[in-house]
C-alpha positions as CSV (number, residue, x, y, z in Angstrom):
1,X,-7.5,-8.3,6.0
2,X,-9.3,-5.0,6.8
3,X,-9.3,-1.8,4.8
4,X,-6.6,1.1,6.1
5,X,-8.0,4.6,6.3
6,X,-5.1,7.5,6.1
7,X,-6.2,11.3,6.3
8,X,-4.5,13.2,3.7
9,X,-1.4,16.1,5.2
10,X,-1.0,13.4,7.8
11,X,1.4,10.6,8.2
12,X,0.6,6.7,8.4
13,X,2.7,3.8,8.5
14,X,1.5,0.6,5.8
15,X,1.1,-2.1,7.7
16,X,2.1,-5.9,6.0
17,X,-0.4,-7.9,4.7
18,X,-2.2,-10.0,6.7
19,X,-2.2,-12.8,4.3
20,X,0.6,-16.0,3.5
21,X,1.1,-17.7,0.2
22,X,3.2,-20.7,1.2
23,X,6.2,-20.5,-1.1
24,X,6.0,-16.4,-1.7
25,X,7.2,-13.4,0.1
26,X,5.4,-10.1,0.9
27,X,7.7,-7.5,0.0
28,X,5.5,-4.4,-0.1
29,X,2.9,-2.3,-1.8
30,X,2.2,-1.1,-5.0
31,X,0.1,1.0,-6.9
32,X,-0.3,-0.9,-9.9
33,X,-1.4,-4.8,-9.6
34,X,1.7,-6.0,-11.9
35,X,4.4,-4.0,-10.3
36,X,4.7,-1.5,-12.6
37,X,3.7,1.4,-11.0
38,X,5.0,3.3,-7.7
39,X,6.2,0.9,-4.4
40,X,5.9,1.5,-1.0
41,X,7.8,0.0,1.7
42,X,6.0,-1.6,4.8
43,X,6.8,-0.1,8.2
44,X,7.5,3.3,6.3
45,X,5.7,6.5,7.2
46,X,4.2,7.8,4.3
47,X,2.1,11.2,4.0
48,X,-0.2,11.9,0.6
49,X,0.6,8.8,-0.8
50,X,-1.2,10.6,-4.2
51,X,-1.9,14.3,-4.8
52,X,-4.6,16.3,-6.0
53,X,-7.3,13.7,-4.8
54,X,-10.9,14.6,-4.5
55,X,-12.8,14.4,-0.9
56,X,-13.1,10.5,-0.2
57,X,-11.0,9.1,-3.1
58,X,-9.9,5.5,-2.4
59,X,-6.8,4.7,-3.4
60,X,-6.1,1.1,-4.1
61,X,-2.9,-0.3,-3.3
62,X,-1.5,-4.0,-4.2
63,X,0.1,-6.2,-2.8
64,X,3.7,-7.9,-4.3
65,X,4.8,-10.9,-3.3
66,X,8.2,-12.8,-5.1
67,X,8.8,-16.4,-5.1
């Protein structure tokens, strides 16, 4: 699966991931790998995911799957 690229002040839409784990659901994003931090919904719009960022920041989301 490919890297997304958002411009921050402008909307974007997460996608779903492009992978399958037989037996598990993908049921979003989040910004913490064991769930604990904030969730976003796929097919929801979604401008500035994070604030005060510097130029170029990556911002890491993971994915959350449940059995």
């Amino acid at each position: 699966m490919s890297d997304s690229y958002f411009k921050y002040d402008n909307s974007a839409t997460l996608s779903a991931s492009g992978y399958s784990v037989t037996g598990w659901r993908f049921t979003g994003w989040n910004t913490a790998s064991n769930g604990s931090g904030t969730n976003f919904n796929v097919g929801q719009s979604y401008t500035n995911i994070k604030t005060n960022i510097t130029d170029n920041e990556a911002i890491l989301l993971y994915a959350q799957w449940e059995k």
